[in-house]
C-alpha positions as CSV (number, residue, x, y, z in Angstrom):
1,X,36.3,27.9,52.1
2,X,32.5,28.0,52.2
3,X,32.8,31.1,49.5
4,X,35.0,29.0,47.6
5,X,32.4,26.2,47.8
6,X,29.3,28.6,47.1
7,X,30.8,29.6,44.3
8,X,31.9,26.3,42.6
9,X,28.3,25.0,43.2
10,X,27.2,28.5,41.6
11,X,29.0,27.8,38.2
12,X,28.2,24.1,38.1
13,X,24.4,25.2,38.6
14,X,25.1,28.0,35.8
15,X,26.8,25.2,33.4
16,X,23.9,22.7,33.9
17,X,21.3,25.3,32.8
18,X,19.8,25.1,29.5
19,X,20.6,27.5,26.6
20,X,17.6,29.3,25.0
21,X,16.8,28.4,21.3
22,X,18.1,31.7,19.4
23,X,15.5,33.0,17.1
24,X,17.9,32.8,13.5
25,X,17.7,33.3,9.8
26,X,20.8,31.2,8.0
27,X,20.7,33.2,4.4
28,X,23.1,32.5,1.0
29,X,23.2,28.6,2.0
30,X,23.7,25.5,-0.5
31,X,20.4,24.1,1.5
32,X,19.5,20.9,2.0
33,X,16.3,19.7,2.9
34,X,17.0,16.3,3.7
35,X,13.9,14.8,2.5
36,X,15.8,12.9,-1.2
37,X,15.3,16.8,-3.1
38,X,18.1,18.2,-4.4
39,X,19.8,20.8,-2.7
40,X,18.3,24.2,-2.9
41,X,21.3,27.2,-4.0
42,X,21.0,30.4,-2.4
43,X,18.6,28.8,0.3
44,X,17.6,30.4,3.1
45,X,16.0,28.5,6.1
46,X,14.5,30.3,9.9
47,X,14.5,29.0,13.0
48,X,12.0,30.7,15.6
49,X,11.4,29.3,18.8
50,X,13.8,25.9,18.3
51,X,12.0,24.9,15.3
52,X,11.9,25.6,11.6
53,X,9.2,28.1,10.0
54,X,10.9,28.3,6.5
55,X,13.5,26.1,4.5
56,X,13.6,27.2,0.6
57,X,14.8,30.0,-1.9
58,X,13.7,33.6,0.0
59,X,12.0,35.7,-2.5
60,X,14.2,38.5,-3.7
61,X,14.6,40.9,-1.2
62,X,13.0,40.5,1.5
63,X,13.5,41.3,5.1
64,X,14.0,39.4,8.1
65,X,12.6,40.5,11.5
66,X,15.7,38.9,13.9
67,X,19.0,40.2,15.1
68,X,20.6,36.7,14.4
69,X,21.3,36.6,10.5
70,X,24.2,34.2,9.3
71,X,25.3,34.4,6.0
72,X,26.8,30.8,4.5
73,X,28.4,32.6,2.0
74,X,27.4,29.5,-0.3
75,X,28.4,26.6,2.3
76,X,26.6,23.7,2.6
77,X,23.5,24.1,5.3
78,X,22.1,20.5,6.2
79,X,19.2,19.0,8.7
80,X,21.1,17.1,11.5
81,X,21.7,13.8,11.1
82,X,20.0,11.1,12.6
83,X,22.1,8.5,13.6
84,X,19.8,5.3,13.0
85,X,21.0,2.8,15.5
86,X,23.7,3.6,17.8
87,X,24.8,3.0,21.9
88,X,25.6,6.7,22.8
89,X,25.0,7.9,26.2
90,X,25.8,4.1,26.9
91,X,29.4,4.1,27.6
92,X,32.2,6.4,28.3
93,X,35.3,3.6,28.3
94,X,33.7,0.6,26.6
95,X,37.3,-1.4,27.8
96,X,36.1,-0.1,31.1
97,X,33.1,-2.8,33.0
98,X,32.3,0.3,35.2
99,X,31.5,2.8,32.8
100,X,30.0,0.6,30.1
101,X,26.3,-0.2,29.9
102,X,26.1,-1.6,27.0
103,X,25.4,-5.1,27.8
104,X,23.9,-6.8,30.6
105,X,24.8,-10.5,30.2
106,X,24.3,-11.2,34.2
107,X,20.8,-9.6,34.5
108,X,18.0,-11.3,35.2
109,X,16.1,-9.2,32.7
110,X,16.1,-9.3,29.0
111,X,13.0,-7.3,27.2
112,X,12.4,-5.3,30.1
113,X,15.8,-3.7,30.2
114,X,15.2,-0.2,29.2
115,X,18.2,2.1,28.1
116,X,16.8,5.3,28.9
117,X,17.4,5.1,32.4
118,X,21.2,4.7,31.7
119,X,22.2,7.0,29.2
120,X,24.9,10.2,30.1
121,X,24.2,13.0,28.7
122,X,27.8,14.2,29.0
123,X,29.6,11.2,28.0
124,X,32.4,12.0,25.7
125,X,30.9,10.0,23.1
126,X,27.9,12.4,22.5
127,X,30.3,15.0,22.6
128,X,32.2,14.0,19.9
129,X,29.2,13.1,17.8
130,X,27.5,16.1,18.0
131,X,30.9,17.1,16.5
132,X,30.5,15.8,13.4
133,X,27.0,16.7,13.2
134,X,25.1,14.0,14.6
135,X,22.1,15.9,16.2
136,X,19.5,13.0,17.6
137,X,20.3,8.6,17.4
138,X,18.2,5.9,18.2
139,X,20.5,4.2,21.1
140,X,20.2,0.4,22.4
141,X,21.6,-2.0,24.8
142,X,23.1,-5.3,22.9
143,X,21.9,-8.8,23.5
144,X,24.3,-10.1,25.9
145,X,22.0,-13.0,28.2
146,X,19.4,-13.6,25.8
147,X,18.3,-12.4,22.3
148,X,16.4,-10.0,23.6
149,X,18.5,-6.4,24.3
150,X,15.7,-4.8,25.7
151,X,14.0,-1.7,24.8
152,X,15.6,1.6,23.3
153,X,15.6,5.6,23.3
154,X,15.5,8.0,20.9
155,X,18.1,10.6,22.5
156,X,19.4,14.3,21.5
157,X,22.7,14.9,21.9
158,X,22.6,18.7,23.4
159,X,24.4,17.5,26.3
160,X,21.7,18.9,28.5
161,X,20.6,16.9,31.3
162,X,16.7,15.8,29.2
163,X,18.5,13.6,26.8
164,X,15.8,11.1,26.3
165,X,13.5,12.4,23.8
166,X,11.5,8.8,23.3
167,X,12.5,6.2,26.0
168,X,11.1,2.8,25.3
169,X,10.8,3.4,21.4
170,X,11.6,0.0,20.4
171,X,12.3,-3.4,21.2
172,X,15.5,-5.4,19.6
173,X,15.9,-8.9,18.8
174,X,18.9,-10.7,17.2
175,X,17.7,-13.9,15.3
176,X,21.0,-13.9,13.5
177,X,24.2,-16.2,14.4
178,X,24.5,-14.4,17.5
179,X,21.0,-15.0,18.4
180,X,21.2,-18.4,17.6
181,X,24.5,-18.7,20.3
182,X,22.4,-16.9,22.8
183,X,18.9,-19.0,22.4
184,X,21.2,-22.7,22.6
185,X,22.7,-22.7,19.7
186,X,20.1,-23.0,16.9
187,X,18.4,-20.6,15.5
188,X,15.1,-23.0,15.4
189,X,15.5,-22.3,19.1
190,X,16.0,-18.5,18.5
191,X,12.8,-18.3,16.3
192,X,10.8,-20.7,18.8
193,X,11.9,-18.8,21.9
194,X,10.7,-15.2,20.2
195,X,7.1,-16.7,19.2
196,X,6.8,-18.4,22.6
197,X,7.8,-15.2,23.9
198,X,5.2,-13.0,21.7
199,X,2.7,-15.4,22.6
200,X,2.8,-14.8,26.3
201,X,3.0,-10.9,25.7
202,X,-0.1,-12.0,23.7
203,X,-2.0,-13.5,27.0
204,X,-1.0,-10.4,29.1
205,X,-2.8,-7.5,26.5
206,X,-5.6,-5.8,28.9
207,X,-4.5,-7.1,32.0
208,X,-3.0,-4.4,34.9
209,X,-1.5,-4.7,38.3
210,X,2.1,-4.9,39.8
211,X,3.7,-8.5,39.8
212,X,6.0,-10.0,42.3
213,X,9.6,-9.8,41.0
214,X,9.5,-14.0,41.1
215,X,6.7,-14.4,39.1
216,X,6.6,-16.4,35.8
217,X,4.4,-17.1,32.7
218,X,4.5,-20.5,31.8
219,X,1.9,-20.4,29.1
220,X,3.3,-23.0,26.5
221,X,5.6,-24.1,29.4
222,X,8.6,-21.5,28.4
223,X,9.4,-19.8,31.8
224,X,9.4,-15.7,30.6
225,X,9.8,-13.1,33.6
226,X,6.6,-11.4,33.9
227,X,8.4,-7.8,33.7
228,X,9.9,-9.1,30.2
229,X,6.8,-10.6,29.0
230,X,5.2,-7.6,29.7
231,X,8.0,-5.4,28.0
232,X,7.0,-7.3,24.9
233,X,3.0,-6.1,25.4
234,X,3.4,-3.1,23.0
235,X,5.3,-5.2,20.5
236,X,2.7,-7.2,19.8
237,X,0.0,-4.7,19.9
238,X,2.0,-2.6,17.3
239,X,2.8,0.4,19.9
240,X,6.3,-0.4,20.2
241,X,8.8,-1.1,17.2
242,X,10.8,-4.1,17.0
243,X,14.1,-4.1,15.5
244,X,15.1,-7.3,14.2
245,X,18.8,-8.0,13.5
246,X,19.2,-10.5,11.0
247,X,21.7,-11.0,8.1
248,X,21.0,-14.0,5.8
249,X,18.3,-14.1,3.3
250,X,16.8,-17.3,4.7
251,X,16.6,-15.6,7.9
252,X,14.9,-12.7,6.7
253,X,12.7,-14.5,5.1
254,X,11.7,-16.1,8.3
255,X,11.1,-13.0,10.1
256,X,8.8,-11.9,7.6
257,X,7.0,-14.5,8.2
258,X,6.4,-13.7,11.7
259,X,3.8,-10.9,10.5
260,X,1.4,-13.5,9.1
261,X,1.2,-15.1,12.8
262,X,1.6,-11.9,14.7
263,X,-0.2,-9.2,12.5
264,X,0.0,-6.3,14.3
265,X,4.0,-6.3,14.4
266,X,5.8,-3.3,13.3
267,X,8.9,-4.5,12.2
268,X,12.1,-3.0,11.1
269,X,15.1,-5.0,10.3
270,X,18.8,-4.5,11.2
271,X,21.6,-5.1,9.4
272,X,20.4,-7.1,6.4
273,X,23.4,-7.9,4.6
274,X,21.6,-10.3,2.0
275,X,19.0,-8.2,1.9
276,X,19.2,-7.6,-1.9
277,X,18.3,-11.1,-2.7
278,X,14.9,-10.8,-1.4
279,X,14.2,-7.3,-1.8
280,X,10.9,-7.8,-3.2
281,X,10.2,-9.4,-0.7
282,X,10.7,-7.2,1.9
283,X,9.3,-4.4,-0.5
284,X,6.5,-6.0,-0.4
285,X,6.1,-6.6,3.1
286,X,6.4,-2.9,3.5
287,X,9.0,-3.6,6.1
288,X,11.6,-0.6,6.2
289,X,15.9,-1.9,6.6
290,X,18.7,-0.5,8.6
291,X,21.9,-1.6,6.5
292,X,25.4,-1.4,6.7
293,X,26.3,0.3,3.5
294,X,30.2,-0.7,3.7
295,X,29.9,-4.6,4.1
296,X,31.4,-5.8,0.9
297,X,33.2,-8.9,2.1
298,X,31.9,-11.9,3.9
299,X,32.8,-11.4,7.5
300,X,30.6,-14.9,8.8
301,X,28.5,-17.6,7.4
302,X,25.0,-15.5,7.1
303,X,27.1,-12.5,5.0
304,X,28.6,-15.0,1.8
305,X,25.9,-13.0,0.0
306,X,27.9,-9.5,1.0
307,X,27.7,-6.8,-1.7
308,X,28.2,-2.8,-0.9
309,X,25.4,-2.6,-3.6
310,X,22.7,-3.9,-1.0
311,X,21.4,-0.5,0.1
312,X,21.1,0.7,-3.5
313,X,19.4,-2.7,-4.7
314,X,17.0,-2.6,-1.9
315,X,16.0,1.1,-2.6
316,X,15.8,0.3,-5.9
317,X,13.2,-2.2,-5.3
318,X,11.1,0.2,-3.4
319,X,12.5,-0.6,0.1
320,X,12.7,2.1,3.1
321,X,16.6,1.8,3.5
322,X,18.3,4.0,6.7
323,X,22.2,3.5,6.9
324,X,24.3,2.2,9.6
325,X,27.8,2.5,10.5
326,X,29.9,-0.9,10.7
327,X,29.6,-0.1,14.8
328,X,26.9,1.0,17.0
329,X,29.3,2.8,19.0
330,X,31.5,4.9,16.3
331,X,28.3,6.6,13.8
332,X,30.9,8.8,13.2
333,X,31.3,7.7,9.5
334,X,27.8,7.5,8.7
335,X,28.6,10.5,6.4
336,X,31.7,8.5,4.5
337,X,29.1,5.6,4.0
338,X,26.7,7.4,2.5
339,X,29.3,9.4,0.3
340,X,30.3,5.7,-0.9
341,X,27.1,4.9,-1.8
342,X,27.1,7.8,-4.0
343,X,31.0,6.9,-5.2
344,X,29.1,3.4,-6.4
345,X,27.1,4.9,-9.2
346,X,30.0,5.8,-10.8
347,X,31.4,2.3,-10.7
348,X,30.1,-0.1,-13.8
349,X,28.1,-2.8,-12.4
350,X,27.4,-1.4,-8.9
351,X,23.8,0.3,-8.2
352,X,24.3,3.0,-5.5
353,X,22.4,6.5,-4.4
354,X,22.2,9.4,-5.6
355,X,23.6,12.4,-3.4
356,X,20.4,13.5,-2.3
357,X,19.2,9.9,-1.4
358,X,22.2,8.9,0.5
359,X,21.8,12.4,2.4
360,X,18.4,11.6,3.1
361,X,19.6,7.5,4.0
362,X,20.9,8.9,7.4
363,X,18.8,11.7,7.9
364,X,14.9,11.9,7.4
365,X,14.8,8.4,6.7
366,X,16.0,7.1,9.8
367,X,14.0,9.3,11.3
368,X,10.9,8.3,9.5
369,X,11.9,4.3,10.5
370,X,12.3,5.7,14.3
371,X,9.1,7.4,14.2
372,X,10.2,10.9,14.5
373,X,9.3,11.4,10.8
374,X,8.6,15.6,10.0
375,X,9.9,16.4,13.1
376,X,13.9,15.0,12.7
377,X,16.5,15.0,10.3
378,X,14.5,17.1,7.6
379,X,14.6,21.3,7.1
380,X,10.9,21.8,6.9
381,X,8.2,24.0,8.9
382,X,7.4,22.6,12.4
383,X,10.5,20.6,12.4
384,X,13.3,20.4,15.3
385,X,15.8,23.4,14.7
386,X,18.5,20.8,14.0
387,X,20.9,22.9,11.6
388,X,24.3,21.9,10.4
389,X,26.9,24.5,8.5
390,X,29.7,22.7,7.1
391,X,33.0,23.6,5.6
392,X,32.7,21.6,2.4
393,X,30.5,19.0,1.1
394,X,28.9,16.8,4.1
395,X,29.2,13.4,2.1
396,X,33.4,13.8,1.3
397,X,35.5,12.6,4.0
398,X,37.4,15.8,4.9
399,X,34.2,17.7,5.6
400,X,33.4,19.0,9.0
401,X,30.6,21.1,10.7
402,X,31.7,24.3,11.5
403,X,28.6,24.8,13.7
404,X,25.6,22.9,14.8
405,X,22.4,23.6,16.1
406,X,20.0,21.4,18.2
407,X,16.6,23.0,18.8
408,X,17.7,26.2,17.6
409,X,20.4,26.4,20.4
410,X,24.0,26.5,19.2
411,X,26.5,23.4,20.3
412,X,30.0,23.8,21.6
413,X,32.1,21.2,19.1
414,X,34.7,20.7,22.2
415,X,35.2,17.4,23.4
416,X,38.0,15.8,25.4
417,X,39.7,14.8,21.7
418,X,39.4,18.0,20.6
419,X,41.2,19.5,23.7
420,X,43.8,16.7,23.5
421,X,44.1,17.4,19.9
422,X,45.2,21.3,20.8
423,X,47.0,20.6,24.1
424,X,49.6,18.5,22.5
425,X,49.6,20.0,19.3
426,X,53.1,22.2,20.0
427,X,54.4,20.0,22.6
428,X,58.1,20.4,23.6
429,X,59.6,17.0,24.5
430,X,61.8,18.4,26.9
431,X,58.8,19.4,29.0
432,X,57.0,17.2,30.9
433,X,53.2,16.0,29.8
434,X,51.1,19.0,30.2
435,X,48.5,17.1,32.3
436,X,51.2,17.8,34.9
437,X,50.6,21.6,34.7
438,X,47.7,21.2,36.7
């Protein structure tokens, strides 16, 4: 028994240990760099040491000093993507309270919650993300007690046990409808609660020490935790993103507005469904968006201004536009949305992306916005050996990665799907379920 037990903690110890980045050369590749160019035909790009040393066109026969050579034969080669704002690593059953971190409605703690110290690296989610492609996301708890979700990570999604690549890389706010239910039911009191809140951040820059748990602020007589307050500190020094989900133009507007009181704020807003009707505005602010590329309908009050053209219209106008999915837990179809915003330049009337923007829409940019810009979602030297092979073009709906590699190190594409999927493929009803065989 003891054997037994020695050797069962000797291949979980085995599993858990990292893989080596492979020095590798991918050669004959439909490359794309990820940055808005256009792809690169009979590209060739190296990976030493878990990051890139050369993306482009190879000059005509040359060498290459590694055992690890993998012809494309002419697939597509892509950058990982980076999904832009996401809750992996947060939840394994979301229908499940116990496995499900996502929100936090009963803390006691709003900006001080911190999502790093929760995320899985093994959760099935990841797993099947990585799947598709998905090599690093920005992941967040949701505003649940207050409009405040707390702070959030940049992760990988190796499945190793160092997930968090960033913790505490931004802040999120919702001053939307939801935020407005949250701060009493006005979104006057959201907008009043976030400046009273900034402003007692504001009163704690330079100070130091360890409070009591029961301490409180009560400059301008709004009672804010001290470990929240002080969770907002690098917000308003500029150290610390905020993401600010908003939808409504008026709203928007409003946030903007925020910057002439609080200069130093490095804003980034989520969601932005009217976005299009004051993108000079926001251009001009030099704030960057995270939108939804598929909302097209009105789905509440603050999205009667819905149009799938808002990404386009707001790149158009010079704005730094990232793509979300419609959830933050399935980014699965971040690659469908940007293949419709390239469908929409074919559609009279409608102002899409390009191929090459859209690519770059949920890969560098996002990155760029999360401040992993150069080192994420791009095929350049000194960048993360994040490399995707795919079996047809990444932006059509039946494409699929045929292998993906995080740091240089190549990723199983199992998951418990996946198994599922191939377990029950041949099934013979007269059998019973083959989770009985074991």
């Amino acid at each position: 028994m003891k054997r037994l037990l020695a050797l069962a903690v000797s291949g979980l110890a085995l599993a858990a240990a990292p893989a080596l980045a492979q020095d590798m050369i991918v050669t004959n590749a439909r490359l794309v760099i990820g940055d808005g160019s256009a792809p690169v035909e009979g590209g060739t790009v190296i990976i030493e040491g878990g990051k890139v040393v050369f993306a482009g066109k190879a000059a005509a026969g040359q060498t290459y000093a590694t055992d690890v050579v993998i012809d494309a034969g002419g697939a597509w080669v892509t950058p990982g993507i980076f999904a832009t704002l996401t809750s992996l690593g947060l939840a394994d059953v979301s229908a499940v309270g116990d496995s499900n971190d996502i929100r936090a409605g009963n803390a006691p703690f709003s900006a001080a919650l911190d999502a790093s110290t929760a995320i899985n690296p093994t959760s099935q989610h990841i797993l099947v993300h990585r799947a598709v492609g998905i090599t690093r996301a920005a992941t967040t708890t949701q505003p649940a007690g207050s409009i405040f979700a707390g702070q959030g990570a940049i992760i990988d999604l190796d499945g190793d046990a160092n997930a968090v690549m960033q913790p505490r890389a931004f802040q999120m706010v919702n001053l939307g409808e939801g935020g407005a239910q949250l701060a009493g039911g006005s979104r006057a009191a959201a907008h009043t609660l976030l400046r009273a809140a900034l402003r007692e951040a504001q009163a704690l820059v330079g100070k130091t020490g360890t409070p009591q748990t029961t301490e409180i602020v009560k400059d301008d007589e709004v009672l804010l935790g001290r470990f929240d307050a002080e969770a907002l500190v690098p917000v308003v020094t500029g150290k610390q993103k905020l993401y600010v989900a908003v939808e409504r133009a008026a709203d928007i507007r409003g946030v903007l507005a925020l910057k002439k009181e609080f200069a130093q704020l490095d804003m980034v807003l989520v969601g932005v469904t009217e976005g299009w009707m004051v993108a000079n505005e926001i251009a001009a602010a030099g704030v960057p968006v995270i939108a939804n590329g598929l909302n097209d309908l009105p789905e509440s009050f603050e999205q009667l201004g819905a149009t799938q053209s808002n990404a386009g219209r707001l790149m158009r106008a010079g704005v730094k536009v990232a793509i979300n999915a419609s959830t933050l837990q399935d980014p699965r179809r971040l690659q469908q949305v940007a293949g419709n915003l390239v469908a929409l330049t074919r559609m009279p009337g409608a102002t899409g992306m390009s191929w090459d923007q859209a690519f770059a829409a949920i890969s560098s940019v996002p990155a760029e916005i999360s401040g992993m810009g150069g080192k994420a979602g791009v095929l350049k030297p000194g960048a993360l050996g994040d490399v995707v092979l795919w079996d047809g073009d990444p932006l059509e709906v039946g494409s699929v990665p045929v292998k993906v590699y995080i740091g240089g190190v190549e990723q199983s594409l199992e998951s418990h799907q996946s198994r599922l999927r191939e377990r029950y493929k041949d099934l013979d009803e007269s059998d019973l379920p083959k989770a009985y065989d074991r």
